[in-house]
C-alpha positions in Angstrom: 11.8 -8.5 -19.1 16.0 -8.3 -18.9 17.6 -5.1 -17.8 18.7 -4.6 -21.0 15.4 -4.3 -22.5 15.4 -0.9 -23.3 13.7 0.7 -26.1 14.4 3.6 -28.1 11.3 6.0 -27.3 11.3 8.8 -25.2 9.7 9.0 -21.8 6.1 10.7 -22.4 4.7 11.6 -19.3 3.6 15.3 -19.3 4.8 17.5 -16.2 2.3 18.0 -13.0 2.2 21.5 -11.5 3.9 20.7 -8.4 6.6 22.4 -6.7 8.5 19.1 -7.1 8.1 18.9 -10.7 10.5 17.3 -13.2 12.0 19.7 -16.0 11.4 18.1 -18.8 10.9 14.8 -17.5 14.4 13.2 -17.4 14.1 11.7 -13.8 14.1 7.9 -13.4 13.0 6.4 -10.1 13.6 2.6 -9.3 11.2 1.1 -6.7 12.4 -2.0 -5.6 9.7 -4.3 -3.6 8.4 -7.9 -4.3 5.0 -8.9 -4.5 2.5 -12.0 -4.2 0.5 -14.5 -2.8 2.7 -15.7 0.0 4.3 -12.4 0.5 1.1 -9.6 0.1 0.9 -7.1 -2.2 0.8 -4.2 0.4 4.4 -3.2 -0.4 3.6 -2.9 -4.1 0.3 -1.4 -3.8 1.7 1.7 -2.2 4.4 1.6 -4.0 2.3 2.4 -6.9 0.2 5.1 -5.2 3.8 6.8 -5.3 4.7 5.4 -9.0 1.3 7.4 -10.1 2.2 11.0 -8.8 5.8 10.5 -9.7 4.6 10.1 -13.1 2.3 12.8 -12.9 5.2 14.5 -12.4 7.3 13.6 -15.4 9.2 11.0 -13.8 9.8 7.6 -15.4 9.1 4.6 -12.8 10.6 0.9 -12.7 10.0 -2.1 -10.5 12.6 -3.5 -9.3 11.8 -7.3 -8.2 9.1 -9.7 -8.9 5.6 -10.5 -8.5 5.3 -14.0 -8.3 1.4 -16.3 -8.3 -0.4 -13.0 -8.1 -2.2 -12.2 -11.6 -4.1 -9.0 -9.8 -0.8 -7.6 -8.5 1.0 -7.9 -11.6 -2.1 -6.1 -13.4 -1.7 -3.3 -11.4 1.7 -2.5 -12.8 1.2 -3.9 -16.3 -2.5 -1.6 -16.3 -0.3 1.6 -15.6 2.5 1.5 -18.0 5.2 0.3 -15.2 7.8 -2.0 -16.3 8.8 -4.7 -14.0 12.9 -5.8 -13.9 13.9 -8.8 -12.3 16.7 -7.7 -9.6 19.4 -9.1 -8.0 19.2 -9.5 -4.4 22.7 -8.9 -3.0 23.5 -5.1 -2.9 26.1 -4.6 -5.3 24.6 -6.4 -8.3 21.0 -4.0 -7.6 23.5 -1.2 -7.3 24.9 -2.4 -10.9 21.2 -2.8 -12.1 20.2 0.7 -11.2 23.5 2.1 -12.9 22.9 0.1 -15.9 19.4 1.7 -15.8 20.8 4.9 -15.0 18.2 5.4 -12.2 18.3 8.6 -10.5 16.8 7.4 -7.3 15.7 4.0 -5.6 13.1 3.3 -3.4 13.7 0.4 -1.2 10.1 -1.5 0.1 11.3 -4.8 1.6 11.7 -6.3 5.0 13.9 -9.4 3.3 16.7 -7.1 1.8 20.3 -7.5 2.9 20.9 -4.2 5.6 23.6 -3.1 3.5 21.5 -2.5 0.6 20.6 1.1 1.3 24.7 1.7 2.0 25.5 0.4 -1.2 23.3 2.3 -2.9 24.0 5.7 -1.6 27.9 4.9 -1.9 27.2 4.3 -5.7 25.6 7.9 -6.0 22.1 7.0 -5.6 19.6 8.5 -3.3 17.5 6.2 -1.4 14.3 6.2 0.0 13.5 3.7 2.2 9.5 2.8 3.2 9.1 1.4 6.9 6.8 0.0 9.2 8.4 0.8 12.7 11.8 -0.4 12.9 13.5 0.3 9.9 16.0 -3.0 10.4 19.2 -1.6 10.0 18.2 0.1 6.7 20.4 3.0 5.7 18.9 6.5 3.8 18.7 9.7 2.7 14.6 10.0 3.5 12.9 7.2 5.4 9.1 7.0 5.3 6.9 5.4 7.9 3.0 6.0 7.3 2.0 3.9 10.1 -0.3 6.2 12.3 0.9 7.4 15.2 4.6 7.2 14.5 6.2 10.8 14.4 5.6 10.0 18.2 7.7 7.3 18.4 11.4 8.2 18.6 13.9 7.3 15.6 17.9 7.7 15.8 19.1 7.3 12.3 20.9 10.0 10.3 18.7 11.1 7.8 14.8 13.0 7.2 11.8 10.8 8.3 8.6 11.5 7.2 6.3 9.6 9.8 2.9 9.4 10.3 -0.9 9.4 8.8 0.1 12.9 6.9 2.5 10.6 4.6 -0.3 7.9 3.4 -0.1 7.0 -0.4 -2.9 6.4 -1.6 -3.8 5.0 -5.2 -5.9 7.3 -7.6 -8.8 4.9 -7.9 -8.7 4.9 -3.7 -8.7 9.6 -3.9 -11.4 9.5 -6.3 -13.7 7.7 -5.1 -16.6 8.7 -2.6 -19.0 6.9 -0.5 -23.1 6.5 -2.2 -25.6 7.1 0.2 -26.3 4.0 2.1 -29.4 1.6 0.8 -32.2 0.1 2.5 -31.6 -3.2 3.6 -28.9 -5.8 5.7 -25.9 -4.1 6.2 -23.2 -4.4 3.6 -20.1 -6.5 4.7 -16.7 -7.0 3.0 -14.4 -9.1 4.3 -10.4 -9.0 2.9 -7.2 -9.8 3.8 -4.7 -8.1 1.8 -4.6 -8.4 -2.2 -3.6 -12.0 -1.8 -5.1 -13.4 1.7 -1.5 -14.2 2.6 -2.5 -16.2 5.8 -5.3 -18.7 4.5 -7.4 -16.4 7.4 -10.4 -15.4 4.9 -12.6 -18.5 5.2 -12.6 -18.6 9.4 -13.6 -15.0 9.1 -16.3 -16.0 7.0 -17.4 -18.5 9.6 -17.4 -15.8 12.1 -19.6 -13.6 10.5 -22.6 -16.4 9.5 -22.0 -17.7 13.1 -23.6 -14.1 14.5 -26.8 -15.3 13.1 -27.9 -11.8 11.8 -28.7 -10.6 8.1 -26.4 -9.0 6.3 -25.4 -9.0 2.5 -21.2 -10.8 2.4 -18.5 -10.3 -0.1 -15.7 -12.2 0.9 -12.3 -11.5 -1.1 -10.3 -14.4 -1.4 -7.5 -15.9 -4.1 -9.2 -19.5 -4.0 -12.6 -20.1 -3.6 -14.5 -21.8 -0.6 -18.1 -22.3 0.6 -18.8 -19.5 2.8 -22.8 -20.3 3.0 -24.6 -17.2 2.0 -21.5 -15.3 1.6 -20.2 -14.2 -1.9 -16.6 -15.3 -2.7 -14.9 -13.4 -5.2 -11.1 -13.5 -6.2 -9.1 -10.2 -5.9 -10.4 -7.2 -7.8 -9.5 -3.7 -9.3 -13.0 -3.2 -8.0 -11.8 -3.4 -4.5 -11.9 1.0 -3.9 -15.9 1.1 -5.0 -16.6 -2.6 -2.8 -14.9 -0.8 0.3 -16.9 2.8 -0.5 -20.3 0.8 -0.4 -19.6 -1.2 2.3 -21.4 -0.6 5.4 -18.9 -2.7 7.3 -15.6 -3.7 6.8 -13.3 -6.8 8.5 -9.8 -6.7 7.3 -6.4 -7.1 9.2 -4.3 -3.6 9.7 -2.1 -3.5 6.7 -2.2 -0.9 4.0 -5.5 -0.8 2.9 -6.7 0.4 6.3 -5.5 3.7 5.4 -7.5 3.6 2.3 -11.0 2.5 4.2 -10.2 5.7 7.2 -9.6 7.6 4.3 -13.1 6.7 2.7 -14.7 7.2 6.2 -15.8 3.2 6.2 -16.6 2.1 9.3 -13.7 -1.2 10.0 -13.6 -3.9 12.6 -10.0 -5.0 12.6 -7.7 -7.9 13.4 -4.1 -8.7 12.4 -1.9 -11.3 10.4 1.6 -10.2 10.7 3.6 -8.6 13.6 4.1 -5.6 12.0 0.2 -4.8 12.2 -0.1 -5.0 15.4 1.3 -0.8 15.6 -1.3 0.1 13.0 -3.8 -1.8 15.3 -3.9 -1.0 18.6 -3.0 3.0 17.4 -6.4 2.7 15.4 -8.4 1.0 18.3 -7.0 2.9 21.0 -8.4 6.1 18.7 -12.0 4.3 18.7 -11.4 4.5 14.6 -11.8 0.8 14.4 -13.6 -1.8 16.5 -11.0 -4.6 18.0 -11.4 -8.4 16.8 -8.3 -9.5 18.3 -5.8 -11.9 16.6 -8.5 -14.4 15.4 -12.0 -15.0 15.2 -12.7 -16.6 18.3 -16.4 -16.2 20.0 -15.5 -12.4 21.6 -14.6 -11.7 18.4 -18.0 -12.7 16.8 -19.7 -10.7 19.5 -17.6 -7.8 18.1 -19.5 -8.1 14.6 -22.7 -9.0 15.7 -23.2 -5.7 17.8 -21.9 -4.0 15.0 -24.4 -5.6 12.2 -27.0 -4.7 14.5 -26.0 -1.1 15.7 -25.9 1.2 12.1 -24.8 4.0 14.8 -22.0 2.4 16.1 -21.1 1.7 12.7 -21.2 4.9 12.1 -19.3 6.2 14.8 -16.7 4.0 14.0 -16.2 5.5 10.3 -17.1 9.2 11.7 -14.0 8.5 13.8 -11.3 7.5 11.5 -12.5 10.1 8.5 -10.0 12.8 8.6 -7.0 10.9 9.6 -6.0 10.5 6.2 -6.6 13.2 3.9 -5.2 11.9 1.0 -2.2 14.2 -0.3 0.6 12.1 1.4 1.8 10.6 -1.5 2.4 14.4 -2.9 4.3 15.2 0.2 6.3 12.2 0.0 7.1 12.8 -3.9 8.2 16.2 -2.8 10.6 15.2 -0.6 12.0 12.7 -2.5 12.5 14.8 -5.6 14.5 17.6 -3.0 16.9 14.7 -2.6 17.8 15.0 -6.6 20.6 17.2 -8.0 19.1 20.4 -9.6 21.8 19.6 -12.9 19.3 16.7 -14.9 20.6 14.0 -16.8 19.8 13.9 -20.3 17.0 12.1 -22.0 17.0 8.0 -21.3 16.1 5.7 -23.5 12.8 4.3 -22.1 12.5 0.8 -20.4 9.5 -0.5 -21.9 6.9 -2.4 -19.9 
């Protein structure tokens, strides 16, 4: 869809009861991130945890960017309602964009953004939220968010309100909803995932780790293109992904954004990492004992690592015991707050809607 795609309806979302909601529902919010199945889909899967309350809210959400050779991570934006415009990637034609758009507000998700983007922005008007991971590489804005546990510790100089730590998780309705069943009789339950997309080709090695312990246990392996994984079931990315991880009885994964969602579920999570980014979120989360430590890739200690833990269903337990409570779900509400504060209290007018 162009920019200029823009129908004549009015926005219909109805109005949450938050403190931070939007009279009348004239707010638009831009997100601009990229997904897909090079890249991840982390950025745009929290992304839309915060699209959903924001509309809750009243507020009309866009994507800014593209999803490119990722069917699931497209779905999750065409499933909700939220439209998707190809954007420039130099500052000043995004900063045209969002005029053209006549957004109220852009988040920025991207570590492959120009630094100036977030200056060009704000100089146009436009308050910016930018979503981190650590160092926010030379990023300017009004409200910077950085969900990675463990970092309102760390220090941070830039002008400008950070919101830091496990208490600013967004996490996706289907992910708050859901609970864990009691656990059934039988071989532990073990899903293995790396991401929405399995960015890294790691998945099938993984696999091979697990069937090399020797023990029983019942495998789903999430993966984009299929592979022989012996007993192991291979299935390509699902929406079912919340209610696999809730069953589970053990989960390997790398420490991107979904390992919020798991500590938030209470499933126990053996952990390695793909990117260097995760390797904050991973040595906070084992130095907690919330997460049993694989290392960087599944080499024999690593394979100890799961077999004690197929065979040990209270060390499995421990481990999920542990990183229950850490997350408690209402970031995402907290985060909408503040980014709403940033708004003028005058509203703009009714906008056309930008249809999905």
């Amino acid at each position: 869809m162009s920019a200029g795609s823009l129908g004549a309806a009015v926005p219909g979302g109805s109005p949450g009861g938050s403190s931070g909601e939007v009279p009348g529902g004239a707010v638009r919010v831009g997100v601009r991130c990229d997904a897909g199945a090079r890249s991840g889909v982390g950025h745009l899967v929290r992304c839309v945890a915060l699209a959903e309350e924001l509309v809750t809210r009243g507020v009309e959400v866009v994507f800014l960017g593209e999803v490119r050779d990722s069917p699931w991570a497209r779905a999750q934006l065409d499933g909700r309602g939220l439209p998707l415009v190809p954007a420039p990637g130099e500052p000043a034609g995004l900063a045209a964009l969002a005029r053209e758009l006549a957004l109220d507000a852009v988040v920025l998700d991207s570590y492959a953004l120009p630094q100036d983007t977030g200056a060009t922005l704000r100089a146009a008007g436009l308050p910016v939220l930018a979503i981190i991971d650590g160092d926010p590489l030379g990023q300017e804005a009004d409200l910077y968010l950085d969900q990675n546990l463990g970092a309102e510790r760390r220090p941070f100089t830039l002008p400008g309100r950070r919101l830091a730590g496990a208490r600013y998780v967004l996490l996706r309705d289907s992910v708050r909803a859901r609970t864990r069943p009691p656990r059934e009789p039988g071989p532990p339950r073990v899903l293995c995932f790396f991401g929405g997309t399995d960015s890294a080709g790691v998945a099938p090695r993984w696999a091979d780790a697990l069937n090399a312990t020797g023990l029983p246990f019942s495998g789903t392996v999430v993966s984009p293109a299929p592979f022989d994984a012996g007993s192991i079931t291979v299935i390509p990315p699902t929406d079912r992904l919340p209610e696999l991880m809730a069953a589970a009885d053990l989960v390997v994964t790398a420490a991107g954004s979904a390992v919020w969602e798991l500590l938030h579920l209470g499933v126990p999570t053996a952990l390695t990492w793909v990117a260097d980014n995760q390797l904050i979120g991973y040595e906070e989360l084992v130095g907690l004992g919330a997460a049993a430590p694989l290392g960087p890739s599944p080499c024999g200690e690593a394979t100890g690592v799961l077999a004690r833990l197929l065979a040990d269903p209270a060390a499995r337990d421990e481990l999920g015991g542990r990183g229950r409570g850490l997350v408690d779900g209402k970031g995402r509400e907290r985060v909408a707050d503040a980014l709403l504060a940033l708004l003028p209290k005058r509203r703009l007018l009714r906008k056309p809607r930008i249809q999905p």
